[in-house]
C-alpha positions as CSV (number, residue, x, y, z in Angstrom):
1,X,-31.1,41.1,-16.6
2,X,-34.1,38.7,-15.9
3,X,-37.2,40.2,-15.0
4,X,-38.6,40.5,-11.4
5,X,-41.1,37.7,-12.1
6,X,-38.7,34.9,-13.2
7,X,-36.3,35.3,-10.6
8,X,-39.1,35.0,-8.0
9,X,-39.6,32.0,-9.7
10,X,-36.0,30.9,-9.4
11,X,-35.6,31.7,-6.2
12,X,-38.7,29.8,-5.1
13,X,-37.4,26.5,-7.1
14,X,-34.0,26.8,-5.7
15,X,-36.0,27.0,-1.9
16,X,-37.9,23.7,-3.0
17,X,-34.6,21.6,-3.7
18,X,-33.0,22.9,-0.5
19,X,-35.8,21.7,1.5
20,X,-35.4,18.1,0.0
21,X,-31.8,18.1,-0.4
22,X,-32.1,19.5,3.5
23,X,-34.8,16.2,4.2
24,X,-32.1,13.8,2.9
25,X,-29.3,15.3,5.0
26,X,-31.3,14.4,8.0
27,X,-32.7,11.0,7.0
28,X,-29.2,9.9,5.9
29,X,-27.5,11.2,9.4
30,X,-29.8,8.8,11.3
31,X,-29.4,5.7,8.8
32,X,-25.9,6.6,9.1
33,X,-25.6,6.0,13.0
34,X,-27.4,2.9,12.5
35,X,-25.3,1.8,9.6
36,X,-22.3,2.6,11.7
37,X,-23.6,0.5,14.7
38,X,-24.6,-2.5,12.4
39,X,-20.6,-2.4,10.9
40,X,-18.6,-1.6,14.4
41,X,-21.1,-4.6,15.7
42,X,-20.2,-7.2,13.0
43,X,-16.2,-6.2,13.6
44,X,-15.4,-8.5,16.6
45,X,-17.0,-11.8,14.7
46,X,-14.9,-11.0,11.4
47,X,-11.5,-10.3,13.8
48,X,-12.0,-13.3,15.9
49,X,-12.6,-15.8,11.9
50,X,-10.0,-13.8,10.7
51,X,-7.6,-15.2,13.6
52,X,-8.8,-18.7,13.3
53,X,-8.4,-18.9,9.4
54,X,-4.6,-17.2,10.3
55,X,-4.0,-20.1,12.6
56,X,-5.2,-23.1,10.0
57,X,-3.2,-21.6,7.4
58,X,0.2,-21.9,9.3
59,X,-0.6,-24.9,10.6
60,X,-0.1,-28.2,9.3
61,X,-3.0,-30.3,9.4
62,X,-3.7,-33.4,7.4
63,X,-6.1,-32.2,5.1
64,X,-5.4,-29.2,2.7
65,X,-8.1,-27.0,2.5
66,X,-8.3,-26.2,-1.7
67,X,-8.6,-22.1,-0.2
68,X,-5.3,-22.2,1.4
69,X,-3.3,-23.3,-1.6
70,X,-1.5,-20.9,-3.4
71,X,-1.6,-21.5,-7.6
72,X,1.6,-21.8,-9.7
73,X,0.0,-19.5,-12.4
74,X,-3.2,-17.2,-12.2
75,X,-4.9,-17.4,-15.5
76,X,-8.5,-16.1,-14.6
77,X,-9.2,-13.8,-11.9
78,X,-12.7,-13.8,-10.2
79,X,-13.6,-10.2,-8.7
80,X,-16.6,-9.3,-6.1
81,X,-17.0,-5.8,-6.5
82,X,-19.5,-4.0,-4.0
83,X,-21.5,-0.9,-4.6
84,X,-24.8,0.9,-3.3
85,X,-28.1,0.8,-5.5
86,X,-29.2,4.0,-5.3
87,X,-26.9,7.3,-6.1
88,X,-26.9,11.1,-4.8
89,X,-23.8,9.7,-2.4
90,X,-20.8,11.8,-3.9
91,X,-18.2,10.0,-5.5
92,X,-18.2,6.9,-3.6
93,X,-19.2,4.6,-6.8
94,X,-16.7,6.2,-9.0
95,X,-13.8,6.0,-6.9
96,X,-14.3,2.7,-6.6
97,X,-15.0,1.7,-10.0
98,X,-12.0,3.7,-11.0
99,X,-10.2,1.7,-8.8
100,X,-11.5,-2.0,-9.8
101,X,-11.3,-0.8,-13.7
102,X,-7.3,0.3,-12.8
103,X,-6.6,-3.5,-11.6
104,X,-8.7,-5.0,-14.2
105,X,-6.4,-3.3,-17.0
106,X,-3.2,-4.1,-15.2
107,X,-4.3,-8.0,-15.1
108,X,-5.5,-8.0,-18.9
109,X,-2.5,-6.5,-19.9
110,X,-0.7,-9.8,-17.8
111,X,-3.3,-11.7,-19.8
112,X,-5.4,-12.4,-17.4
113,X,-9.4,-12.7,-17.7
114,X,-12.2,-12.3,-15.2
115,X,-15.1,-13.5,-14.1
116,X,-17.5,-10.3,-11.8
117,X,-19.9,-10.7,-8.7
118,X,-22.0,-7.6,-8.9
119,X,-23.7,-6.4,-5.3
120,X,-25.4,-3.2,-6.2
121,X,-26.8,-2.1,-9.0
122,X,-24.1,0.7,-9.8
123,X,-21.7,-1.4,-9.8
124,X,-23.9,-4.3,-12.2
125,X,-25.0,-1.1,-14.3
126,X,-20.8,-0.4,-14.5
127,X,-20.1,-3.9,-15.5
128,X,-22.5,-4.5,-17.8
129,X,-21.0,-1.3,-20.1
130,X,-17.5,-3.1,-19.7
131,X,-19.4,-5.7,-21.3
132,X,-17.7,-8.1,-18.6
133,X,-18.6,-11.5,-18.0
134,X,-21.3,-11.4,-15.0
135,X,-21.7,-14.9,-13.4
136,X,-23.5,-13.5,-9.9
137,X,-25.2,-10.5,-8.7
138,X,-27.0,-9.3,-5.9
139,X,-29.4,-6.0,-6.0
140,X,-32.0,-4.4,-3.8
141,X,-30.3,-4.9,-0.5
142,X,-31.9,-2.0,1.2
143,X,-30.2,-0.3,4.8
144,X,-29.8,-4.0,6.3
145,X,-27.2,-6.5,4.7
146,X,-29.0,-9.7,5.0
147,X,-26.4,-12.2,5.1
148,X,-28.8,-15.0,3.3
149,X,-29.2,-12.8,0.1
150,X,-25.3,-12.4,-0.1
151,X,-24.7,-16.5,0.3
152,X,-25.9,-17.4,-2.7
153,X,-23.3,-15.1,-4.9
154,X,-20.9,-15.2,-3.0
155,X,-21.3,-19.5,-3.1
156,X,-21.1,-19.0,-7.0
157,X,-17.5,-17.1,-6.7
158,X,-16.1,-19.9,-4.3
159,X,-17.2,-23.3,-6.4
160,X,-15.6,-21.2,-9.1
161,X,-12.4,-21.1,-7.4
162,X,-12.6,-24.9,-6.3
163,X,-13.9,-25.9,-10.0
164,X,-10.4,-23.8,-11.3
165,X,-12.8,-21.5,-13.8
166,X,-10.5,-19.1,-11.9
167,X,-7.4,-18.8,-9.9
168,X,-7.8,-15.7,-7.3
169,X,-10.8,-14.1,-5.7
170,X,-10.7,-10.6,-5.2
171,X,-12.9,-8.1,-3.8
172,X,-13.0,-4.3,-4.2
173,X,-15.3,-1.9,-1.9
174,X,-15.1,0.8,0.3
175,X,-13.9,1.0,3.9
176,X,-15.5,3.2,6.2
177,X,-12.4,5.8,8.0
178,X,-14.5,8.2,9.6
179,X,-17.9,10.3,8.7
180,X,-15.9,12.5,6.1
181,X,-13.6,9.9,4.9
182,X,-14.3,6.6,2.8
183,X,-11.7,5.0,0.9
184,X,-11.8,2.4,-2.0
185,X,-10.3,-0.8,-1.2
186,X,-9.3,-4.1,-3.1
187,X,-8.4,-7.0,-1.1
188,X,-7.9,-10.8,-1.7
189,X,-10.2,-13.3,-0.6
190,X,-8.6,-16.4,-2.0
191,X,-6.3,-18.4,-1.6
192,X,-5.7,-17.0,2.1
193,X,-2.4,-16.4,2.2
194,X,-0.3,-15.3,5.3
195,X,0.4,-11.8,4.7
196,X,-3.7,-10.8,4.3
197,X,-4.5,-13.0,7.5
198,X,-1.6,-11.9,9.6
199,X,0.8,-14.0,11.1
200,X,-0.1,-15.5,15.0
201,X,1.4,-15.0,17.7
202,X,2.8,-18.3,18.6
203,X,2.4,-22.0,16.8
204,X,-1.1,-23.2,17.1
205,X,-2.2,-26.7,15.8
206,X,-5.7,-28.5,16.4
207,X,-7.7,-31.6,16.6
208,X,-10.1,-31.7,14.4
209,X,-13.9,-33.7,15.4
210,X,-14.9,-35.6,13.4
211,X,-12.4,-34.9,10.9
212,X,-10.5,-31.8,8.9
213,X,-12.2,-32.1,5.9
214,X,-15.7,-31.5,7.1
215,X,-14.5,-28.6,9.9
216,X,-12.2,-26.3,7.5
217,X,-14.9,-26.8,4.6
218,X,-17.8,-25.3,7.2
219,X,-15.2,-22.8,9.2
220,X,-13.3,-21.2,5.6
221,X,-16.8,-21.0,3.8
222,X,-17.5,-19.3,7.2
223,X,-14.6,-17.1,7.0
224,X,-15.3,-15.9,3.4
225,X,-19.1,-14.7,3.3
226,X,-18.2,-13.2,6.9
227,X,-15.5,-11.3,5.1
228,X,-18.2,-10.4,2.3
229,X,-20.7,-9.1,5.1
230,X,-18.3,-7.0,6.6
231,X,-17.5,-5.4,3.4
232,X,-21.1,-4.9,2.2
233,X,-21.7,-3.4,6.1
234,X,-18.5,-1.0,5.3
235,X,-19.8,-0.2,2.2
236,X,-23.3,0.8,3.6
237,X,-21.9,3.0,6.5
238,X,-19.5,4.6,3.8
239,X,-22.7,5.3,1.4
240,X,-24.9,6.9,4.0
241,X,-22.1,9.1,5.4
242,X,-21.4,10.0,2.0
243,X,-24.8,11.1,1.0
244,X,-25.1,13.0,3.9
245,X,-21.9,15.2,3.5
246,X,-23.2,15.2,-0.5
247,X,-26.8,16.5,0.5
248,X,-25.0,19.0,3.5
249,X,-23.2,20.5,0.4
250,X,-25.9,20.8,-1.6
251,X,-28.4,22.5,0.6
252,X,-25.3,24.7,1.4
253,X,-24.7,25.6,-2.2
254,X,-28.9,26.1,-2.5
255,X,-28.3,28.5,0.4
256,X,-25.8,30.6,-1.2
257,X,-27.4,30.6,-4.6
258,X,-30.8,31.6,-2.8
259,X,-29.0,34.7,-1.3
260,X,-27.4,35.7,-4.6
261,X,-30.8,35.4,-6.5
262,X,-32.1,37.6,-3.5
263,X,-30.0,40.4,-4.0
264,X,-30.0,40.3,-7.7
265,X,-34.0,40.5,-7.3
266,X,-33.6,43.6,-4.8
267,X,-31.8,44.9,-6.9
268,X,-33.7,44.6,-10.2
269,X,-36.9,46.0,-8.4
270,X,-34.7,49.1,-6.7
271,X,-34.0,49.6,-10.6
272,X,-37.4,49.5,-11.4
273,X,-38.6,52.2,-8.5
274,X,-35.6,54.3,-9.5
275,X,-37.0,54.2,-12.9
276,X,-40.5,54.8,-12.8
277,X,-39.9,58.1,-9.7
278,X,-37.3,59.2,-12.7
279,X,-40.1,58.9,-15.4
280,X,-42.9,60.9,-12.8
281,X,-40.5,64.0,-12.1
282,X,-39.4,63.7,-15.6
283,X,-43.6,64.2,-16.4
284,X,-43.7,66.9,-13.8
285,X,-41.2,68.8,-14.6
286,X,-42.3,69.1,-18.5
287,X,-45.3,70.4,-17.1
């Protein structure tokens, strides 16, 4: 058994990570609510794109926007795959690199090959040990997604897809359910087919000022980095509510380890008294 001293000494570094672990709980739960009201605020602008990009794709305009046809054969696949930059937020990186690295097998062993937007540096820092080939990446976002640091990656994936260096855009992060659940998603950003749109309710068709060409250019583009902000804003949400229930844990566990240091201490100085009252009538009674 350790001596009195050392697990004074135990016990007091254990009560040091509690109190930080116990900081980070709190600072997380209020970037959390924040995170939460950025994301639910940024939901009505992505619904209502979404709707308008649905419409242009069942219609049947003159002009054919390169996003909204489909390829014959998908040789190359370009993937945007969004993570946090900093870690002590559970498993939320892992489960969606585990996810992404599942798809990318499945397409390599179709003989497919892919071309990676990093935003995040676990997710760059996962990459770069595949070895993949890294054409984009954003880092450093901080608690705010700014959409003007996102444009310019995200502007490298799509003149990818309309230069045919690849034939699909995906994009894997991870959707925000509910304070204690986050789940890793991978959705397709290109070409915008019917089934990840949805299909409107009735038969729409426009007029287009001053032409197609220039409006489906500006409102797709639109329609894709507001697709990318709302899954960087998910992913943020996800991250702090994640490293909140990860720190809650942890001070927790600190808790329970401080109580079971405690009473292994009380116990090792009752030993000690025992002893040395045994060791003075043991001297008294030879005298």
């Amino acid at each position: 058994m350790a001596g009195s001293k050392e697990i004074r000494t135990k016990i007091k570094s254990v009560q040091n990570t509690r109190k930080i672990t116990k900081a980070m709980e709190m600072v997380a739960a209020s970037k959390m609510r924040k995170a939460q009201d950025r994301m639910r605020a940024a939901r009505p602008y992505a619904e209502k794109i979404r709707n308008v990009a649905a419409h242009i794709s069942h219609a049947n305009p003159e002009y054919r926007h390169p996003f909204l046809i489909e390829r014959d054969t998908v040789k190359k696949v370009g993937i945007i795959i969004v993570t946090t930059d900093k870690g002590l937020c559970g498993g939320l990186n892992t489960n969606v690199q585990r996810l992404a690295l599942t798809q990318m097998k499945q397409w390599e062993s179709e003989g497919e090959s892919f071309e990676v937007c990093c935003i995040g540096n676990k997710g760059l820092s996962f990459m770069q040990r595949l070895g993949a080939n890294i054409v984009s990446q954003v880092t450093q976002l901080g608690d705010r997604p700014h959409l003007e640091k996102l444009i310019g990656a995200v502007k490298i994936m799509l003149d990818g897809y309309t230069s045919d260096r690849f034939d699909r855009l995906m994009i894997f992060y991870t959707k925000f359910i509910n304070t204690m659940k986050q789940e890793p998603v991978c959705e397709q950003l290109l070409p915008l087919s019917g089934e990840k749109l949805g299909v409107p309710e009735g038969s729409w068709d426009y007029i287009y000022e001053p032409e197609a060409k220039g409006v489906l250019d500006q409102v797709l583009t639109r329609y894709i980095e507001a697709i990318v902000y709302q899954a960087v804003a998910e992913n943020m949400s996800s991250e702090q509510s994640a490293r909140m229930v990860a720190m809650k844990s942890a001070s927790d566990n600190a808790a329970n380890v401080i109580d079971e240091l405690t009473l292994i201490y009380n116990k090792s100085r009752q030993a000690a008294i025992t002893k040395e009252l045994s060791e003075i009538v043991g001297g008294a009674a030879a005298v």
